[in-house]
C-alpha positions in Angstrom: -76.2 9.1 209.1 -72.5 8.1 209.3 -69.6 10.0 209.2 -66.1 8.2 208.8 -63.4 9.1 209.3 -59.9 7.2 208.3 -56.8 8.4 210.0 -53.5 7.6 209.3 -49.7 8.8 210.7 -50.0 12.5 209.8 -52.5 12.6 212.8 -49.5 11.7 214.8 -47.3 13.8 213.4 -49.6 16.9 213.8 -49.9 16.7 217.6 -46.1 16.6 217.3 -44.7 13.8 217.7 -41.7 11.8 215.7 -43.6 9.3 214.1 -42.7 8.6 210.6 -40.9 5.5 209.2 -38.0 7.6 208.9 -37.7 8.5 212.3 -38.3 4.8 213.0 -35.6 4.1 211.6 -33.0 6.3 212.7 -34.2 4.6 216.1 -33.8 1.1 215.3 -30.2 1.9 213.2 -28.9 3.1 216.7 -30.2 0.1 218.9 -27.3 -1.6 219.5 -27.4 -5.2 218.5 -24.5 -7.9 217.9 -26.9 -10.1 215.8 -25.2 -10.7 212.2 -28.5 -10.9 210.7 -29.6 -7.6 212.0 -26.5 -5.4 211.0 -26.7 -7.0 207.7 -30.3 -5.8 207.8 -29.3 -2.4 209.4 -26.7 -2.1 206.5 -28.8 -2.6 203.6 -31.1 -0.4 204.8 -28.7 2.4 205.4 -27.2 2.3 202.0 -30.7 2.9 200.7 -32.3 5.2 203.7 -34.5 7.0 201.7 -36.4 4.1 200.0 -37.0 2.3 203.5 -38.8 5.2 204.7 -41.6 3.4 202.5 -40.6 0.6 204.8 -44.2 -1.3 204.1 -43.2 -1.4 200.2 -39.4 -2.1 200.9 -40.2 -5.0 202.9 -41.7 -6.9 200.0 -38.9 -6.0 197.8 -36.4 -7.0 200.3 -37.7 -10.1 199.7 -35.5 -10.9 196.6 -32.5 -11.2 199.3 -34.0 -15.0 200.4 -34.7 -17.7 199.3 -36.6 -21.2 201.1 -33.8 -22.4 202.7 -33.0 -18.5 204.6 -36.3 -17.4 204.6 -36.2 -17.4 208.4 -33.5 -15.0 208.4 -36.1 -12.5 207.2 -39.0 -13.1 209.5 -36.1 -12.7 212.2 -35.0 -9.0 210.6 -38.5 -8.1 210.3 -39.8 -9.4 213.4 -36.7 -7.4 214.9 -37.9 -4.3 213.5 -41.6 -4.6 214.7 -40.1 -4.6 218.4 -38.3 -1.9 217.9 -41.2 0.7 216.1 -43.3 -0.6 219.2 -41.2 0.8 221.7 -40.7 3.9 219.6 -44.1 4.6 219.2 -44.6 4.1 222.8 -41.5 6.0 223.6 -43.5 9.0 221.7 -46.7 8.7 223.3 -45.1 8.9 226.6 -44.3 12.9 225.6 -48.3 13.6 225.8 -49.7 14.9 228.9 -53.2 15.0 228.3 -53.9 16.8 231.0 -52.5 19.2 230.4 -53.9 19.8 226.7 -57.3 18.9 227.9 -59.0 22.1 227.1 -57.2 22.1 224.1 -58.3 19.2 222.6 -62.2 19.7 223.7 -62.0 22.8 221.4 -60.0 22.3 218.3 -60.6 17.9 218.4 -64.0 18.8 219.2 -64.6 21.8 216.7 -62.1 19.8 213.6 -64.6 16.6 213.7 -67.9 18.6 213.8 -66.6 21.2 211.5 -64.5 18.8 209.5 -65.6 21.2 206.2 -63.8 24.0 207.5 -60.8 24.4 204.8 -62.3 23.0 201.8 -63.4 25.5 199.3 -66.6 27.1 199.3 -68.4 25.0 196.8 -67.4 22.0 198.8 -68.3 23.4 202.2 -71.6 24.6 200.9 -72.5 20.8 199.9 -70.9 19.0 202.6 -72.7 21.4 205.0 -76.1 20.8 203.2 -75.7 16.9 204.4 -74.8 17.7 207.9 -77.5 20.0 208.6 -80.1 17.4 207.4 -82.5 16.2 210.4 -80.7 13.0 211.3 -78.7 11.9 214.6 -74.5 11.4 212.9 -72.3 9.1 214.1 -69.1 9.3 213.6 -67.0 6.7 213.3 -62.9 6.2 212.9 -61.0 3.8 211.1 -57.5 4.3 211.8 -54.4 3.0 210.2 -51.7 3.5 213.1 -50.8 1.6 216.1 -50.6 4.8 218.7 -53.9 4.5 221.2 -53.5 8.6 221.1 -56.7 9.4 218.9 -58.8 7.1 221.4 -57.2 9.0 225.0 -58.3 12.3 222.7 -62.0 10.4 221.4 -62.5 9.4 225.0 -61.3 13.2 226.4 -64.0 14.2 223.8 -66.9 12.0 224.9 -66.6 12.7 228.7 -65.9 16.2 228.6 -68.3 17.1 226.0 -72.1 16.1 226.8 -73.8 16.5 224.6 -71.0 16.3 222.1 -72.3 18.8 219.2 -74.2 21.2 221.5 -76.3 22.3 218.1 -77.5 18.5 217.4 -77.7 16.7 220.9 -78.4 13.6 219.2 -75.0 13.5 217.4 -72.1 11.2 219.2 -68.7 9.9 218.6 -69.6 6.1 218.0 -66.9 3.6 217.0 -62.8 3.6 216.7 -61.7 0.4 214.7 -57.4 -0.4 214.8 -57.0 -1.5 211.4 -53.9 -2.9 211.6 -53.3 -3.5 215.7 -51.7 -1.4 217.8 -48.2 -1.3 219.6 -49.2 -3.9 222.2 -51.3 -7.0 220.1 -51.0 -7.7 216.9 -49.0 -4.5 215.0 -49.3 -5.6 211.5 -46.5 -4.4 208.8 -46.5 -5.3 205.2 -48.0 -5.1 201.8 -51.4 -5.3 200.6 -51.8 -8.1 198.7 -49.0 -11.3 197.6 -48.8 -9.0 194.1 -46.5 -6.8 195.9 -43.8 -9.6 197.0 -41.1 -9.2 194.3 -39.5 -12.4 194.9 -42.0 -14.6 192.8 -40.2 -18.0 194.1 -41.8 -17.8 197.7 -45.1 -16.8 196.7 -46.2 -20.3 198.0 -44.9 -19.5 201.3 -47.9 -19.2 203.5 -45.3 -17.9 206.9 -44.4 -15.3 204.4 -48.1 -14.3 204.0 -48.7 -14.2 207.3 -45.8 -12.2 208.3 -46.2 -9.1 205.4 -49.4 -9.9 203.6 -52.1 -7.3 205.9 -55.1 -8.6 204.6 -54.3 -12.1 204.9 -52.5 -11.5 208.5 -56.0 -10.5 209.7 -57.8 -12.8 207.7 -56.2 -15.6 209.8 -55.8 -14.0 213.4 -60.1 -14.3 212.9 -60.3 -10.8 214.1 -63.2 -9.8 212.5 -61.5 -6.4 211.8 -61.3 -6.3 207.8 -65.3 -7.2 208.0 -65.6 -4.4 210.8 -63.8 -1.9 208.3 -65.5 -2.9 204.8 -68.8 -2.5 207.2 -67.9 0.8 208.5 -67.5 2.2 205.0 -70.4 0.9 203.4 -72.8 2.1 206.2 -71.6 5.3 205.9 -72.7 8.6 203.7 -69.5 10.7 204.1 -65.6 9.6 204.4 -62.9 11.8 205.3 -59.4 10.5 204.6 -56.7 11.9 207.0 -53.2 11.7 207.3 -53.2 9.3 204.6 -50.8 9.0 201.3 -52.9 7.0 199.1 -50.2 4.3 199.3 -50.1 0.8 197.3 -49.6 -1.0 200.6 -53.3 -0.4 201.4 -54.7 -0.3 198.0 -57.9 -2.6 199.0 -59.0 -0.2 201.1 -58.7 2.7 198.4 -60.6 0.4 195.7 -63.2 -0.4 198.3 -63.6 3.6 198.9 -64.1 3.3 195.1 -66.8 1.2 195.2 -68.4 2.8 197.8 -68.2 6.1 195.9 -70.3 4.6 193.2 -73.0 5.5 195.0 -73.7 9.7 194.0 -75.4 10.0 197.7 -72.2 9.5 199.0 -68.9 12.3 199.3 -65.3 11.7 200.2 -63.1 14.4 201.6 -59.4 14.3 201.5 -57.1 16.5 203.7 -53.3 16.6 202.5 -50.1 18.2 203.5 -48.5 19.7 200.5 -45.2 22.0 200.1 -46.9 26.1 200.2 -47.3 27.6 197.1 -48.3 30.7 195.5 -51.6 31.5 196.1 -51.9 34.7 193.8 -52.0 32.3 190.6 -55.1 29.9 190.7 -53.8 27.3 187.7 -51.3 26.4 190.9 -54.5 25.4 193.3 -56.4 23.8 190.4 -53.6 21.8 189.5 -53.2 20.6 192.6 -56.3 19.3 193.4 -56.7 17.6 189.9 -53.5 16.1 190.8 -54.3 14.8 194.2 -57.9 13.6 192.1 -56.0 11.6 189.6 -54.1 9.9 193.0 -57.2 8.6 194.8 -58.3 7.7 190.9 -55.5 5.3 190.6 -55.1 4.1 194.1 -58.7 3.4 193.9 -58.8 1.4 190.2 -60.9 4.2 188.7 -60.2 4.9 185.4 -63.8 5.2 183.9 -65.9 8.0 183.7 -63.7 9.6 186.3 -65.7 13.1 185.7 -68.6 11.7 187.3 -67.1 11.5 190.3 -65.5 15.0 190.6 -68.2 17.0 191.6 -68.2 14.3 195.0 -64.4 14.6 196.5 -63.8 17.6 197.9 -59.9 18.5 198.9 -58.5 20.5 201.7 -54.7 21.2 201.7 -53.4 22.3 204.9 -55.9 22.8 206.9 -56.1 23.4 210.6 -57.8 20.1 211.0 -56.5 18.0 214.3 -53.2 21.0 214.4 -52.7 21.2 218.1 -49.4 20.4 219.8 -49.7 18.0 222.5 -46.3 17.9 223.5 -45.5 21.2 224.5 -47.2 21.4 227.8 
Protein backbone atom coordinates (compact mmCIF):
# COMPACT_ATOMS: atom_id res chain seq x y z
CA UNK A 1 0.00 0.00 0.00
CA UNK A 2 1.02 3.63 -0.75
CA UNK A 3 1.08 6.46 1.24
CA UNK A 4 1.57 9.98 -0.41
CA UNK A 5 2.40 12.53 0.80
CA UNK A 6 2.35 16.22 -1.07
CA UNK A 7 4.31 18.96 0.58
CA UNK A 8 4.29 22.29 -0.08
CA UNK A 9 6.07 25.78 1.54
CA UNK A 10 4.41 25.54 5.02
CA UNK A 11 6.96 22.53 5.51
CA UNK A 12 9.58 25.21 5.21
CA UNK A 13 8.14 27.53 7.09
CA UNK A 14 7.52 25.13 10.05
CA UNK A 15 11.15 24.11 10.60
CA UNK A 16 11.60 27.93 10.69
CA UNK A 17 12.74 29.28 8.05
CA UNK A 18 11.68 32.64 5.87
CA UNK A 19 10.29 31.17 3.07
CA UNK A 20 7.22 32.65 1.72
CA UNK A 21 6.82 34.79 -1.45
CA UNK A 22 6.53 37.67 0.73
CA UNK A 23 9.77 37.30 2.25
CA UNK A 24 11.03 36.65 -1.28
CA UNK A 25 10.30 39.58 -2.07
CA UNK A 26 11.28 41.89 0.47
CA UNK A 27 14.78 40.15 -0.64
CA UNK A 28 14.74 40.86 -4.17
CA UNK A 29 13.19 44.65 -3.59
CA UNK A 30 16.52 45.32 -1.64
CA UNK A 31 19.04 43.71 -4.28
CA UNK A 32 20.42 46.57 -5.67
CA UNK A 33 20.09 46.73 -9.43
CA UNK A 34 20.55 49.71 -12.00
CA UNK A 35 18.51 47.79 -14.65
CA UNK A 36 15.45 50.18 -15.78
CA UNK A 37 13.49 47.20 -16.46
CA UNK A 38 13.91 45.80 -13.11
CA UNK A 39 13.06 48.96 -10.96
CA UNK A 40 10.13 49.36 -13.14
CA UNK A 41 9.39 45.80 -12.18
CA UNK A 42 10.45 46.34 -8.40
CA UNK A 43 8.07 49.43 -8.49
CA UNK A 44 4.97 47.85 -9.65
CA UNK A 45 5.29 45.39 -7.43
CA UNK A 46 5.74 47.55 -4.47
CA UNK A 47 2.77 49.66 -5.04
CA UNK A 48 0.84 46.40 -4.96
CA UNK A 49 2.97 44.22 -2.21
CA UNK A 50 0.31 42.35 -0.98
CA UNK A 51 -1.13 40.90 -4.23
CA UNK A 52 2.55 39.76 -5.37
CA UNK A 53 2.82 37.63 -2.48
CA UNK A 54 0.58 35.37 -4.78
CA UNK A 55 3.54 35.98 -7.01
CA UNK A 56 2.57 32.64 -9.28
CA UNK A 57 -0.98 34.35 -10.00
CA UNK A 58 0.51 37.95 -10.38
CA UNK A 59 2.83 36.86 -12.89
CA UNK A 60 0.17 36.01 -15.38
CA UNK A 61 -1.71 39.13 -14.67
CA UNK A 62 1.37 41.17 -15.10
CA UNK A 63 1.19 40.06 -18.35
CA UNK A 64 -1.30 42.73 -19.56
CA UNK A 65 1.86 45.25 -19.17
CA UNK A 66 3.39 43.65 -22.73
CA UNK A 67 2.72 43.22 -25.68
CA UNK A 68 4.83 41.14 -28.82
CA UNK A 69 7.14 43.70 -29.54
CA UNK A 70 8.32 44.02 -25.40
CA UNK A 71 7.55 40.77 -24.46
CA UNK A 72 11.28 40.18 -23.78
CA UNK A 73 11.25 42.80 -21.26
CA UNK A 74 9.15 40.32 -19.16
CA UNK A 75 10.94 37.07 -19.47
CA UNK A 76 14.01 39.44 -18.40
CA UNK A 77 11.94 40.76 -15.08
CA UNK A 78 10.89 37.32 -14.38
CA UNK A 79 13.94 35.48 -15.19
CA UNK A 80 15.48 38.26 -12.76
CA UNK A 81 13.29 37.22 -10.09
CA UNK A 82 13.90 33.45 -10.39
CA UNK A 83 17.75 34.18 -9.61
CA UNK A 84 17.02 36.02 -6.94
CA UNK A 85 14.32 33.38 -4.88
CA UNK A 86 17.19 30.86 -5.68
CA UNK A 87 19.77 32.42 -3.76
CA UNK A 88 17.13 33.21 -1.06
CA UNK A 89 16.04 29.90 -0.65
CA UNK A 90 19.62 28.82 -0.50
CA UNK A 91 20.53 31.60 1.71
CA UNK A 92 17.73 29.96 4.20
CA UNK A 93 18.79 26.48 4.01
CA UNK A 94 22.24 27.49 4.92
CA UNK A 95 20.61 28.37 8.70
CA UNK A 96 19.99 24.37 9.17
CA UNK A 97 22.52 22.41 10.94
CA UNK A 98 21.35 19.06 10.71
CA UNK A 99 23.50 17.83 12.93
CA UNK A 100 22.66 19.27 15.30
CA UNK A 101 18.68 18.48 15.05
CA UNK A 102 19.54 14.98 14.18
CA UNK A 103 17.81 13.39 17.09
CA UNK A 104 15.19 15.70 16.69
CA UNK A 105 14.11 14.92 13.40
CA UNK A 106 14.43 10.89 13.96
CA UNK A 107 11.67 11.45 16.51
CA UNK A 108 9.13 13.93 15.56
CA UNK A 109 9.97 13.42 11.29
CA UNK A 110 9.98 9.94 12.06
CA UNK A 111 6.88 9.70 14.49
CA UNK A 112 4.66 12.83 12.13
CA UNK A 113 4.94 10.39 8.87
CA UNK A 114 4.12 7.05 10.67
CA UNK A 115 1.59 8.67 12.86
CA UNK A 116 0.50 11.16 10.23
CA UNK A 117 -3.30 10.57 11.93
CA UNK A 118 -2.36 12.04 15.03
CA UNK A 119 -4.51 15.54 15.14
CA UNK A 120 -7.42 14.54 13.10
CA UNK A 121 -10.44 13.90 14.95
CA UNK A 122 -11.31 10.64 16.32
CA UNK A 123 -13.66 9.37 13.77
CA UNK A 124 -10.97 10.10 11.17
CA UNK A 125 -8.12 8.63 13.17
CA UNK A 126 -10.09 5.53 13.87
CA UNK A 127 -10.52 4.95 9.94
CA UNK A 128 -7.32 6.11 8.73
CA UNK A 129 -5.71 3.85 11.50
CA UNK A 130 -7.97 0.83 10.34
CA UNK A 131 -6.00 1.06 6.78
CA UNK A 132 -2.56 1.38 8.21
CA UNK A 133 -2.78 -1.50 10.52
CA UNK A 134 -3.85 -3.76 7.56
CA UNK A 135 -1.17 -6.62 6.79
CA UNK A 136 0.65 -4.98 3.89
CA UNK A 137 4.38 -3.50 3.59
CA UNK A 138 3.48 0.90 3.01
CA UNK A 139 5.47 2.94 1.09
CA UNK A 140 5.49 6.19 1.39
CA UNK A 141 6.08 8.35 -1.06
CA UNK A 142 6.51 12.43 -1.34
CA UNK A 143 5.55 14.73 -3.99
CA UNK A 144 6.75 18.03 -3.07
CA UNK A 145 5.97 21.41 -4.49
CA UNK A 146 9.11 23.53 -3.27
CA UNK A 147 12.49 23.93 -4.62
CA UNK A 148 14.42 23.62 -0.89
CA UNK A 149 16.35 19.91 -0.92
CA UNK A 150 15.55 20.17 3.09
CA UNK A 151 12.75 17.39 3.21
CA UNK A 152 15.22 14.96 1.35
CA UNK A 153 18.62 15.82 3.96
CA UNK A 154 15.58 15.07 6.72
CA UNK A 155 14.08 11.74 4.40
CA UNK A 156 17.66 10.63 4.03
CA UNK A 157 18.49 11.44 8.06
CA UNK A 158 15.26 9.21 8.46
CA UNK A 159 16.33 6.30 6.33
CA UNK A 160 19.84 5.88 7.70
CA UNK A 161 19.23 6.49 11.19
CA UNK A 162 16.15 4.51 11.43
CA UNK A 163 16.44 0.73 10.40
CA UNK A 164 13.96 -0.62 10.20
CA UNK A 165 12.12 2.64 9.76
CA UNK A 166 8.58 1.79 11.57
CA UNK A 167 10.02 -0.60 14.30
CA UNK A 168 6.09 -2.07 14.56
CA UNK A 169 6.04 -2.98 10.64
CA UNK A 170 9.74 -3.77 9.52
CA UNK A 171 8.59 -4.06 6.13
CA UNK A 172 7.39 -0.40 5.85
CA UNK A 173 10.05 2.14 4.18
CA UNK A 174 10.29 5.61 2.94
CA UNK A 175 10.36 4.95 -0.97
CA UNK A 176 10.33 7.89 -3.35
CA UNK A 177 10.71 11.94 -3.26
CA UNK A 178 9.60 13.48 -6.66
CA UNK A 179 10.53 17.72 -7.13
CA UNK A 180 7.52 18.76 -8.87
CA UNK A 181 8.54 21.84 -9.96
CA UNK A 182 12.74 21.68 -9.74
CA UNK A 183 14.62 22.80 -7.30
CA UNK A 184 16.89 25.91 -6.58
CA UNK A 185 19.73 24.55 -8.72
CA UNK A 186 18.01 22.93 -12.28
CA UNK A 187 15.05 23.85 -13.55
CA UNK A 188 12.91 26.04 -10.69
CA UNK A 189 9.75 26.38 -12.42
CA UNK A 190 7.36 29.62 -11.51
CA UNK A 191 4.04 30.27 -13.13
CA UNK A 192 0.44 29.36 -13.65
CA UNK A 193 -1.24 26.33 -14.30
CA UNK A 194 -2.60 26.29 -17.40
CA UNK A 195 -2.53 29.37 -20.51
CA UNK A 196 -6.34 30.12 -18.94
CA UNK A 197 -4.65 32.02 -16.36
CA UNK A 198 -2.56 34.48 -18.68
CA UNK A 199 -4.85 37.66 -18.62
CA UNK A 200 -3.30 39.22 -21.58
CA UNK A 201 -5.33 37.17 -24.27
CA UNK A 202 -3.18 38.80 -27.25
CA UNK A 203 0.01 36.52 -26.44
CA UNK A 204 -1.69 33.47 -25.85
CA UNK A 205 0.04 32.28 -29.12
CA UNK A 206 3.35 32.94 -27.68
CA UNK A 207 4.86 29.61 -27.12
CA UNK A 208 8.31 31.54 -25.07
CA UNK A 209 5.54 32.75 -22.94
CA UNK A 210 4.34 29.18 -22.28
CA UNK A 211 7.47 27.95 -21.56
CA UNK A 212 8.51 30.63 -19.21
CA UNK A 213 5.01 30.65 -16.79
CA UNK A 214 2.92 27.80 -18.07
CA UNK A 215 4.16 24.70 -15.31
CA UNK A 216 2.65 22.00 -16.99
CA UNK A 217 3.78 22.81 -20.34
CA UNK A 218 7.42 23.95 -18.96
CA UNK A 219 7.85 20.30 -17.91
CA UNK A 220 5.98 18.90 -20.69
CA UNK A 221 8.89 20.15 -22.91
CA UNK A 222 12.11 19.86 -20.64
CA UNK A 223 10.94 15.76 -21.27
CA UNK A 224 11.36 15.30 -17.64
CA UNK A 225 9.20 12.72 -17.13
CA UNK A 226 8.07 14.36 -13.83
CA UNK A 227 4.23 15.31 -14.46
CA UNK A 228 3.97 11.35 -15.57
CA UNK A 229 6.07 10.45 -12.34
CA UNK A 230 3.46 12.63 -10.28
CA UNK A 231 0.04 11.59 -11.96
CA UNK A 232 1.65 7.87 -11.33
CA UNK A 233 2.41 8.47 -7.79
CA UNK A 234 -1.08 9.48 -7.07
CA UNK A 235 -2.96 6.90 -8.78
CA UNK A 236 -0.86 4.05 -7.24
CA UNK A 237 -1.57 5.21 -4.05
CA UNK A 238 -4.51 4.42 -1.28
CA UNK A 239 -4.00 7.42 0.97
CA UNK A 240 -2.86 11.20 0.25
CA UNK A 241 -1.89 13.67 2.69
CA UNK A 242 -1.81 17.29 1.53
CA UNK A 243 0.72 19.44 3.52
CA UNK A 244 1.66 22.84 3.56
CA UNK A 245 -0.47 23.41 0.73
CA UNK A 246 -3.19 26.31 -0.07
CA UNK A 247 -5.29 24.71 -2.53
CA UNK A 248 -4.16 27.40 -5.00
CA UNK A 249 -5.38 28.01 -8.82
CA UNK A 250 -1.73 27.88 -9.94
CA UNK A 251 -1.68 24.08 -9.38
CA UNK A 252 -5.25 23.37 -10.00
CA UNK A 253 -4.38 20.13 -12.26
CA UNK A 254 -3.03 18.57 -9.67
CA UNK A 255 -6.10 19.28 -7.25
CA UNK A 256 -8.59 17.97 -10.14
CA UNK A 257 -6.38 14.97 -10.62
CA UNK A 258 -6.62 14.33 -6.62
CA UNK A 259 -10.36 14.51 -7.58
CA UNK A 260 -10.30 11.90 -9.78
CA UNK A 261 -8.38 9.88 -7.86
CA UNK A 262 -10.77 10.23 -4.94
CA UNK A 263 -13.45 8.69 -7.02
CA UNK A 264 -12.34 5.77 -6.02
CA UNK A 265 -14.26 5.12 -2.10
CA UNK A 266 -11.04 2.78 -1.27
CA UNK A 267 -9.15 5.66 -1.28
CA UNK A 268 -8.89 8.80 1.73
CA UNK A 269 -7.25 12.22 1.46
CA UNK A 270 -6.10 14.07 4.58
CA UNK A 271 -5.51 17.72 4.66
CA UNK A 272 -3.38 19.54 7.38
CA UNK A 273 -3.91 23.50 7.43
CA UNK A 274 -2.71 26.45 9.42
CA UNK A 275 -5.71 28.51 10.43
CA UNK A 276 -5.94 31.72 12.81
CA UNK A 277 -6.89 29.93 16.70
CA UNK A 278 -10.30 30.03 17.61
CA UNK A 279 -12.61 29.28 20.28
CA UNK A 280 -12.75 25.89 21.02
CA UNK A 281 -15.66 25.89 23.65
CA UNK A 282 -18.29 26.49 20.67
CA UNK A 283 -18.22 23.41 18.21
CA UNK A 284 -20.43 25.30 15.20
CA UNK A 285 -16.72 27.25 15.03
CA UNK A 286 -14.78 23.66 14.26
CA UNK A 287 -17.56 22.39 12.06
CA UNK A 288 -17.60 25.38 10.14
CA UNK A 289 -14.23 25.24 9.52
CA UNK A 290 -13.79 22.10 8.22
CA UNK A 291 -16.89 22.38 5.91
CA UNK A 292 -15.18 25.40 4.74
CA UNK A 293 -11.75 23.97 4.07
CA UNK A 294 -14.21 20.93 2.34
CA UNK A 295 -15.87 23.29 -0.03
CA UNK A 296 -11.95 24.54 -0.88
CA UNK A 297 -10.52 21.27 -2.02
CA UNK A 298 -14.30 20.86 -3.72
CA UNK A 299 -13.60 23.73 -5.94
CA UNK A 300 -9.91 23.56 -6.50
CA UNK A 301 -10.63 20.01 -7.44
CA UNK A 302 -13.77 20.64 -10.06
CA UNK A 303 -16.21 18.75 -7.69
CA UNK A 304 -19.37 20.05 -7.62
CA UNK A 305 -21.48 16.75 -7.80
CA UNK A 306 -22.58 14.62 -5.22
CA UNK A 307 -19.97 16.33 -3.03
CA UNK A 308 -21.55 14.38 0.21
CA UNK A 309 -20.27 11.27 -1.14
CA UNK A 310 -17.04 12.21 -0.61
CA UNK A 311 -17.22 13.64 2.90
CA UNK A 312 -17.03 10.72 4.92
CA UNK A 313 -13.24 10.20 2.95
CA UNK A 314 -11.20 13.69 3.71
CA UNK A 315 -10.38 13.98 6.96
CA UNK A 316 -8.93 17.57 8.29
CA UNK A 317 -6.38 18.46 10.79
CA UNK A 318 -5.84 22.10 11.75
CA UNK A 319 -2.75 22.85 13.47
CA UNK A 320 -1.39 19.95 14.21
CA UNK A 321 2.12 19.14 15.47
CA UNK A 322 2.88 17.42 12.17
CA UNK A 323 6.64 18.21 10.79
CA UNK A 324 6.71 21.32 14.03
CA UNK A 325 10.34 21.20 14.92
CA UNK A 326 12.71 24.11 14.66
CA UNK A 327 15.67 23.41 12.80
CA UNK A 328 17.23 26.61 13.07
CA UNK A 329 17.71 27.17 16.51
CA UNK A 330 20.58 24.91 17.26
Amino acid sequence: MNVLFLIGNGFDINIGLNTRFKDALNTYLKDQNDDLRIQKFKKDISQDFENWSDFEKQMGIYTENFTQQNIEDYYFCINNFRESLAKHLKDQELRINYNANKEDIISIFGKSIIEFYNGLILTSQNRIKSIVNLNEQILYNFMTFNYTNILEHCLEILKTEMKPFNPNRPNDHINKILHIHGTTEENLILGVDNIEQIKNKELLDEEKLHWTIAKPIINRELGNQTDREGASLINNSRIICIFGLSLGETDKSWWQSIGQWLQDTNRHLVIFDKVPKWNHLHPVESIEKRKALSKKFFLSADITKNQNAYMDRIHIGFNTDMFKLDLTKK
